[in-house]
C-alpha positions as CSV (number, residue, x, y, z in Angstrom):
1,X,0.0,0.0,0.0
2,X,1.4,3.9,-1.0
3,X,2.2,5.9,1.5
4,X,0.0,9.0,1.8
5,X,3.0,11.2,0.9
6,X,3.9,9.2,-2.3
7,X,2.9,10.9,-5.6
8,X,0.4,9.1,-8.0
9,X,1.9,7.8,-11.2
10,X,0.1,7.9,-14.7
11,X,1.2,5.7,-17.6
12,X,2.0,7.6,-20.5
13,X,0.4,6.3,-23.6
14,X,2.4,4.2,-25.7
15,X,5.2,4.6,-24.0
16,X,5.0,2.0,-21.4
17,X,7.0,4.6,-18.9
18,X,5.1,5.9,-15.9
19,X,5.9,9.4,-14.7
20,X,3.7,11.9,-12.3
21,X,-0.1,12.7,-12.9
22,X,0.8,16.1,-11.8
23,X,3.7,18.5,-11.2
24,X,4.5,20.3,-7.4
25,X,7.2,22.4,-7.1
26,X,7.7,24.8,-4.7
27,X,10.5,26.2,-2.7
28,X,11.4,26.0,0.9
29,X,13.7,28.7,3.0
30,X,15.0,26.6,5.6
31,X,15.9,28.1,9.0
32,X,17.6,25.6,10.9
33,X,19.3,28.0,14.1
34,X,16.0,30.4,13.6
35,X,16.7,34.1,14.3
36,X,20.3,33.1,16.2
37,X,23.3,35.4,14.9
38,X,26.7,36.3,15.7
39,X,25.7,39.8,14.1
40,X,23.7,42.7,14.8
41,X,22.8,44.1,12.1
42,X,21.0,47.5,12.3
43,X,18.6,46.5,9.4
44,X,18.3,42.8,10.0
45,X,14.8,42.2,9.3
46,X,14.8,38.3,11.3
47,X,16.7,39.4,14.9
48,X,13.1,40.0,16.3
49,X,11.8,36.6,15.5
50,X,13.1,35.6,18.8
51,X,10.8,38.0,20.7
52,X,8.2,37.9,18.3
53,X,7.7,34.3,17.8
54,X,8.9,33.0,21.8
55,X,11.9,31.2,20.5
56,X,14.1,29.8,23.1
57,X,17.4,31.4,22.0
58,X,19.9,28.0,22.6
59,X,18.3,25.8,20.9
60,X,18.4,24.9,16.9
61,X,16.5,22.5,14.7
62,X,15.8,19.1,16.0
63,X,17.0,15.9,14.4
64,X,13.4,14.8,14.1
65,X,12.4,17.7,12.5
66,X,15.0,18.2,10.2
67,X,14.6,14.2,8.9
68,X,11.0,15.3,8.6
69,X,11.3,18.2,6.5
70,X,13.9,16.6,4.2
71,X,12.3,13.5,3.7
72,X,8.9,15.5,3.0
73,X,10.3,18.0,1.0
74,X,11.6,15.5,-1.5
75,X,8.6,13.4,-1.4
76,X,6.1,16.1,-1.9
77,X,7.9,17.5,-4.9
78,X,8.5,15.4,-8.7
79,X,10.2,18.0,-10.7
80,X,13.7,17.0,-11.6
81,X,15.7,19.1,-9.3
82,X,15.0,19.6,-5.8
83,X,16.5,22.7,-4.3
84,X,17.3,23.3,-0.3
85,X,17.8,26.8,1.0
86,X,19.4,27.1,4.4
87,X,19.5,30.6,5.7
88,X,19.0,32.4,9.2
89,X,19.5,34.4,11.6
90,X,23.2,32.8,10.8
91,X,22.7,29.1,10.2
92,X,26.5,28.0,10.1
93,X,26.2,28.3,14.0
94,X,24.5,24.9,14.2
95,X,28.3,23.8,13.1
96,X,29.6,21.5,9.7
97,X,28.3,18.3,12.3
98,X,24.3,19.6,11.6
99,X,25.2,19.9,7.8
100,X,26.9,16.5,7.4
101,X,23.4,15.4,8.8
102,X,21.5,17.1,6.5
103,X,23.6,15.4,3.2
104,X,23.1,12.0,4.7
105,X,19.5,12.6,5.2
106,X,19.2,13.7,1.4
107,X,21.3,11.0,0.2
108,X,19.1,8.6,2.3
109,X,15.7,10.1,0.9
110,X,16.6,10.5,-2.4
111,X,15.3,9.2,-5.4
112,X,17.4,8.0,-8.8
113,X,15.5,10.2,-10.8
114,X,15.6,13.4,-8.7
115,X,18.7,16.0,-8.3
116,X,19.4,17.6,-5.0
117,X,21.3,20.5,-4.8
118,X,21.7,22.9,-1.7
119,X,22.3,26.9,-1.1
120,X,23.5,28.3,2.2
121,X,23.1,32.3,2.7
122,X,25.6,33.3,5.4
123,X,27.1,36.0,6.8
124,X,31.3,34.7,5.8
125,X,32.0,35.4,9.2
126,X,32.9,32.0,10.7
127,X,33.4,30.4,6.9
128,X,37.0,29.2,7.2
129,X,38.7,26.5,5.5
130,X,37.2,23.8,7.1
131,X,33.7,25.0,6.2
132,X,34.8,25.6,2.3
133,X,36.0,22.0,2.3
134,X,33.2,20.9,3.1
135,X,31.1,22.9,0.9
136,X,33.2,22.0,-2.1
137,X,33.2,18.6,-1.0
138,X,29.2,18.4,-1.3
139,X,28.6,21.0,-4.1
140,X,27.1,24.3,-2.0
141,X,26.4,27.3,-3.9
142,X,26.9,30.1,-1.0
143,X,25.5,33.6,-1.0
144,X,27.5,36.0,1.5
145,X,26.3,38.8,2.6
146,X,28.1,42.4,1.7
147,X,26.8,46.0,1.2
148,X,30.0,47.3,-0.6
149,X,33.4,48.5,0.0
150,X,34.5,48.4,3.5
151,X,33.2,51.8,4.8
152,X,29.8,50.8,3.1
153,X,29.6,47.6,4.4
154,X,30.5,48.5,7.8
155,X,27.6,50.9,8.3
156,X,24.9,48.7,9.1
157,X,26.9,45.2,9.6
158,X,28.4,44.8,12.5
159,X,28.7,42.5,15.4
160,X,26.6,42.0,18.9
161,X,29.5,44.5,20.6
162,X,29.2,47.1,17.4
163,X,32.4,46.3,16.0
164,X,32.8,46.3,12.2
165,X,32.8,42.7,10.4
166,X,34.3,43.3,6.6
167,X,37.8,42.0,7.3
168,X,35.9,38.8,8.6
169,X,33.9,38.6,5.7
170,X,36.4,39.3,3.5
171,X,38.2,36.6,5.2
172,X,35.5,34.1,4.3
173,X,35.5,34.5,0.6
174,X,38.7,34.2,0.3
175,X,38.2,30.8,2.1
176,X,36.0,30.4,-0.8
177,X,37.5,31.2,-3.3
178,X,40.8,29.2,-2.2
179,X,38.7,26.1,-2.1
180,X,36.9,26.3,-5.3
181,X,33.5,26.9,-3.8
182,X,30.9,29.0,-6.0
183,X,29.7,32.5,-4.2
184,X,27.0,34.8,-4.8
185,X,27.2,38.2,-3.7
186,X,24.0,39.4,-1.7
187,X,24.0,43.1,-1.2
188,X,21.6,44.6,0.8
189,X,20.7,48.3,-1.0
190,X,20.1,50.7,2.1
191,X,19.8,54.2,2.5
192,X,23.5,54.5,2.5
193,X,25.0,52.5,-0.3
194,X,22.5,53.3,-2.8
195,X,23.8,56.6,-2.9
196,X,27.0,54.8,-4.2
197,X,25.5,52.7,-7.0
198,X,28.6,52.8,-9.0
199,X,30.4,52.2,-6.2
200,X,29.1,49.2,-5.0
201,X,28.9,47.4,-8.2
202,X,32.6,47.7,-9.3
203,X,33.9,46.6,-6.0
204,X,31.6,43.3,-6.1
205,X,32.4,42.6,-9.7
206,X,36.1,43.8,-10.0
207,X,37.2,43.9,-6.4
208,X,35.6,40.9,-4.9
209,X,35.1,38.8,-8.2
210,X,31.8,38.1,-7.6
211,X,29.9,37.1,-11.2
212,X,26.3,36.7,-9.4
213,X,24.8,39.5,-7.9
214,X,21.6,40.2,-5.7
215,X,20.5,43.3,-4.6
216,X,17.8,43.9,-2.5
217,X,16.2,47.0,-1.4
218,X,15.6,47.4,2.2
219,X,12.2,48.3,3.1
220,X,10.9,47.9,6.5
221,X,8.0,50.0,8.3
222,X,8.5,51.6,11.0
223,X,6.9,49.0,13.4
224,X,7.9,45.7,11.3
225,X,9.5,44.4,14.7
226,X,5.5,43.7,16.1
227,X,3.6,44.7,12.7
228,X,2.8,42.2,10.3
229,X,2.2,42.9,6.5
230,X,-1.1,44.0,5.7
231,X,-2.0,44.7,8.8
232,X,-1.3,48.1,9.0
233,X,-3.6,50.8,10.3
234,X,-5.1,52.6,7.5
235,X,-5.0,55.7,8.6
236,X,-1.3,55.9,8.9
237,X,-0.7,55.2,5.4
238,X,0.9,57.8,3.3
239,X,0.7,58.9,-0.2
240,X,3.4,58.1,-2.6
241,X,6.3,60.6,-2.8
242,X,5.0,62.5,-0.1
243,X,7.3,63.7,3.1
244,X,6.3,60.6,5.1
245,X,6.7,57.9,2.4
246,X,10.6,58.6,2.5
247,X,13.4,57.2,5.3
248,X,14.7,60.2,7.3
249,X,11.8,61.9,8.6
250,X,10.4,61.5,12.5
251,X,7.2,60.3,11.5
252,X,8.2,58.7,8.3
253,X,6.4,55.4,7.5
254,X,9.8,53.0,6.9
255,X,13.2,53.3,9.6
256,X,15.9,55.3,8.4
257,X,18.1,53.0,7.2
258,X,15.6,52.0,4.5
259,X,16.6,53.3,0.7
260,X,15.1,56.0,-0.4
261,X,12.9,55.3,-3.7
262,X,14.0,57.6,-5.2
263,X,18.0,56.8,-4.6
264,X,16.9,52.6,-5.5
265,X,15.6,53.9,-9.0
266,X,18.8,55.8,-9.1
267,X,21.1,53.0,-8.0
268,X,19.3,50.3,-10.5
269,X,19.6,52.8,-13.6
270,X,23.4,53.9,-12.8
271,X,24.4,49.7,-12.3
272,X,22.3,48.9,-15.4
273,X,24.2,51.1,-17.4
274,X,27.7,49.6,-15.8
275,X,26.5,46.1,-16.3
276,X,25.2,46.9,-20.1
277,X,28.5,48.3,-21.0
278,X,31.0,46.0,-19.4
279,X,29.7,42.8,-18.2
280,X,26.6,41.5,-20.3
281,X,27.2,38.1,-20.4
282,X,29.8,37.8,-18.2
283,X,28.0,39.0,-14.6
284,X,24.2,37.8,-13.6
285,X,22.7,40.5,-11.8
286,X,19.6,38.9,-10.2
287,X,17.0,42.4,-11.2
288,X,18.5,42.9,-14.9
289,X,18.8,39.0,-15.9
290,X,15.0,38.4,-15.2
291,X,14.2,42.2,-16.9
292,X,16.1,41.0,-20.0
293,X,13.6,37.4,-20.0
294,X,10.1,39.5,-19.3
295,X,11.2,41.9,-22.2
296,X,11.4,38.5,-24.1
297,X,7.6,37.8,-22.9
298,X,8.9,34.9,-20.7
299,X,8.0,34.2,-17.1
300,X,10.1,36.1,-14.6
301,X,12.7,34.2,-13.2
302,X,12.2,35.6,-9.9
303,X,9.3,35.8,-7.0
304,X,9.4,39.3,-6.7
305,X,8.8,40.6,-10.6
306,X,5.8,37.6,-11.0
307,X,2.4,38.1,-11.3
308,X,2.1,35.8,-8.3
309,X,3.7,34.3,-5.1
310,X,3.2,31.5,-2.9
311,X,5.4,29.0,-3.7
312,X,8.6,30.3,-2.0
313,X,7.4,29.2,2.1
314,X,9.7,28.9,5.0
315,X,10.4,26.5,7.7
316,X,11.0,27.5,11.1
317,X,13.4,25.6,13.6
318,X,10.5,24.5,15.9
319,X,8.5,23.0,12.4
320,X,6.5,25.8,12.0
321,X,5.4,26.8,8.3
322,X,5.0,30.3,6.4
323,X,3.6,31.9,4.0
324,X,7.1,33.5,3.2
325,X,10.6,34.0,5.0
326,X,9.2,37.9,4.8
327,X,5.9,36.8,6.2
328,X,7.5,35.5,9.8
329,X,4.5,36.7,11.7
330,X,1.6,34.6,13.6
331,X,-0.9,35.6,11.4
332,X,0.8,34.0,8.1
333,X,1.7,30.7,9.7
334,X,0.1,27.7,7.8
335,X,0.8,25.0,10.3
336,X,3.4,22.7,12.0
337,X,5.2,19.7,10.1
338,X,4.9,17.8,13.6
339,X,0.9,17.9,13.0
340,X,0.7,18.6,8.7
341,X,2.6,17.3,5.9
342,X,4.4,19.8,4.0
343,X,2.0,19.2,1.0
344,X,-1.3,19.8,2.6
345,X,0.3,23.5,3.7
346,X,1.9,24.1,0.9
347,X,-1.1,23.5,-1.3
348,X,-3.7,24.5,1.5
349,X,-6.7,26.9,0.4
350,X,-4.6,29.6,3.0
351,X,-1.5,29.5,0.8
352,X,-3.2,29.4,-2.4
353,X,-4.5,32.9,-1.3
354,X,-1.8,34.5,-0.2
355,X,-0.2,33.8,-3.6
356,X,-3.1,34.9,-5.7
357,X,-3.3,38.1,-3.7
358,X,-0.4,39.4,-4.9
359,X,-2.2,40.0,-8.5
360,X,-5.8,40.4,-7.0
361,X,-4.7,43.4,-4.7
362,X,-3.5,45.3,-7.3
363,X,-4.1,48.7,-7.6
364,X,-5.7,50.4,-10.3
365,X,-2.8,52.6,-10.8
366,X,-1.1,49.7,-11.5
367,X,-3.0,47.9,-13.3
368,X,-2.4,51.1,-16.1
369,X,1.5,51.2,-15.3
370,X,3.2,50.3,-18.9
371,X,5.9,48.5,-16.4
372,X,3.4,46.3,-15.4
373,X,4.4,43.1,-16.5
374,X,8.0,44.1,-15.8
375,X,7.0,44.6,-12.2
376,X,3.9,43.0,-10.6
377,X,3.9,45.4,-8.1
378,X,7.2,43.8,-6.7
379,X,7.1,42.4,-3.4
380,X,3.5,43.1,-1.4
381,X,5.3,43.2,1.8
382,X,6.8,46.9,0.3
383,X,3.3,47.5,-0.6
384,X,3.3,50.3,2.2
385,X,2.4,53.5,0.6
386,X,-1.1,54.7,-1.9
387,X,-1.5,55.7,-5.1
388,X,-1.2,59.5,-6.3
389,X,-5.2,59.4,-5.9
390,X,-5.5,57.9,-3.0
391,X,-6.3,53.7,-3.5
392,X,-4.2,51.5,-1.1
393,X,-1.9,49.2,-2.0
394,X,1.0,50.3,-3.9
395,X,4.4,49.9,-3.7
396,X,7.1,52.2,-1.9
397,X,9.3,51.8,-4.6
398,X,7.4,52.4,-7.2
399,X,8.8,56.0,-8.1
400,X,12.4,54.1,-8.2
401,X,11.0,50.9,-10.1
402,X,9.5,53.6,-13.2
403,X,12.4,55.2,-13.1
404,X,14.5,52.6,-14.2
405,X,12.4,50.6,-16.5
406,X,11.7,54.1,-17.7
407,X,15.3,54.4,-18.9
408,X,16.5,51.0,-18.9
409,X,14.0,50.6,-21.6
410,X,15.2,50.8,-24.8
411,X,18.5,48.4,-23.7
412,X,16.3,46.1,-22.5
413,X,14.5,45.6,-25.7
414,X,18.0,45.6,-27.8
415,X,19.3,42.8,-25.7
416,X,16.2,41.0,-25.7
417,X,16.3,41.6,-29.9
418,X,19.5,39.9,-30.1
419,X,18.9,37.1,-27.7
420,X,15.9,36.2,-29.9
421,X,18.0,36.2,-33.2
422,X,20.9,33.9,-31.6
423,X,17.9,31.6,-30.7
């Protein structure tokens, strides 16, 4: 007799070969060591989980719950490649011991016709030799954390006593890099750096090496330690482009180390143009890559720039399940994977919601944006700030995100030409 969690198998006609009646694929962010970190990060937006969701601060992932979710995660998925995301808080803490666990769980669990590949997104700072044998030695892609050049990076990143951490991290990739292992370079674009656009790129491409690149825009209200997304009083709400929809100000709506939208629309267009004229093809640059395929009129490579979400959850170190590893709050937890399978909250009627919201919620002024299928009206947790007339629901970024496709426009639709033709 199948188990419950085994996926029911169709034969193809006249093939004799049997593969799935259906396809699930979705993507878990994995936090094993919850919202632990040797940092202290002024922006951090996961330092609070420990308050907000009543962690108990010494204790990590459980070995029952980590063969759970592995075994789970691989049976309730039959797409060819099955990808595990291990982030934090800081999850190298739980030591290279909890990782050798995980690649003999995955080994044991996995099927001959499935691929498992893992990513871990760290902070360098206790990568060392040892780790990046390890990771070579099992394949991990790793995306390390840093703003920019030192006096960039140092602003916000800094350890529990407020000492600086770049020479650590620095220390780290080179670990890296002396052991073969592939890096990613994940820069957080604050109210500081993005006023260095220029800047930052060339040190991460030229300085550092680094031939992947993710930015991402800090945006966090004022209250996102205790305030979950969505569920913000109405009345404080302000209007796009106005005094209070900007970092800096008392009673701004975002904390002050959030980028300006104006400065991210700024800081896209100037690395656009250094990325068009010196590294097409040579660097991926996670915002411009998927640009380039939605110019083409394919699907956007990226959670963010779709017309939906939902299939990007996370997994907490107690079990628990959300909606999104920006969605950490009570009120978007779909359940426990002590008491549910990881299918039934993944394709619950809750989940299924949350991901069509994103395109349902849209506002008007949206909805008439020429950018619109460039966009999506990015992330709805940024979704902060209303519309020029008033209507809830749009973006804080927006003013940066029509700047840039504004200008990166034409480019965009040359590159897109000539991919077509080479096709």
């Amino acid at each position: 007799m199948k188990k419950s969690t085994e996926i029911p198998l169709t034969p193809l006609p006249n093939h004799g070969h049997y593969l799935p009646a259906y396809k699930r694929r979705y993507h878990m962010m994995a936090k094993p060591s919850g919202s632990a970190c040797n940092l202290d990060c002024d922006y951090c937006f996961y330092l609070h989980k420990e308050q907000l969701l009543y962690q108990p601060p010494d204790k990590g992932m459980s070995d029952e719950i980590l063969e759970k979710f592995i075994r789970q995660y691989i049976q309730t998925q039959d797409g060819e490649e099955i990808i595990f995301s291990w982030q934090g808080g800081e999850p190298t803490l739980m030591g290279i011991e909890f990782f050798e666990k995980i690649v003999a769980l995955q080994k044991k669990y996995q099927p001959k016709h499935q691929r498992i590949e893992n990513d871990l997104q760290t902070n360098g700072v206790l990568i060392n030799d040892k780790w990046a044998t390890f990771l070579k030695k099992h394949n991990f892609l790793v995306g390390v954390s840093i703003d920019g050049p030192r006096e960039l990076h140092d602003r916000f990143r800094v350890t529990r006593s407020g000492r600086p951490t770049f020479d650590r991290v620095i220390a780290g990739i080179d670990s890296l890099k002396r052991n073969g292992v592939a890096f990613n370079a994940l820069a957080v674009i604050n109210r500081v750096n993005a006023k260095f656009p220029r800047e930052v790129y060339r040190f991460l491409t030229r300085d550092l090496g680094a031939t992947y690149i993710q930015f991402t825009p800090c945006v966090e209200g004022r209250d996102f330690t205790t305030t979950a997304p969505q569920f913000w009083q109405e009345d404080t709400i302000p209007i796009t482009g106005s005094r209070r929809a900007k970092p800096g100000e008392l009673d701004a709506i975002v904390t002050e180390w959030s980028v300006d939208p104006d400065d991210w629309g700024h800081f896209l267009t100037e690395t656009f143009d250094e990325w068009v004229t010196y590294d097409l093809g040579r660097v991926q640059v996670n915002l411009f890559e998927t640009a380039v395929v939605q110019t083409m009129g394919l699907p956007s490579q990226l959670c963010i720039t779709a017309p939906f979400c939902g299939k990007a959850l996370a997994i907490e170190k107690n079990g628990d399940v959300y909606s999104c590893d920006h969605y950490v709050y009570p009120e978007y937890r779909v359940g426990n994977i002590n008491r549910q399978r990881l299918d039934q909250m993944v394709f619950s009627a809750k989940q299924k919601a949350f991901g069509l919201g994103k395109k349902d919620t849209l506002p008007a002024y949206c909805k008439r944006c020429p950018h619109l299928k460039l966009c999506w009206g990015e992330c709805p947790k940024n979704r902060i700030v209303r519309t020029p007339d008033g209507e809830e629901g749009l973006n804080y970024l927006c003013p940066g995100f029509q700047h840039f496709y504004s200008t990166a426009k034409p480019n965009l639709e040359k590159i897109s030409a000539m991919l077509k033709s080479v096709k």
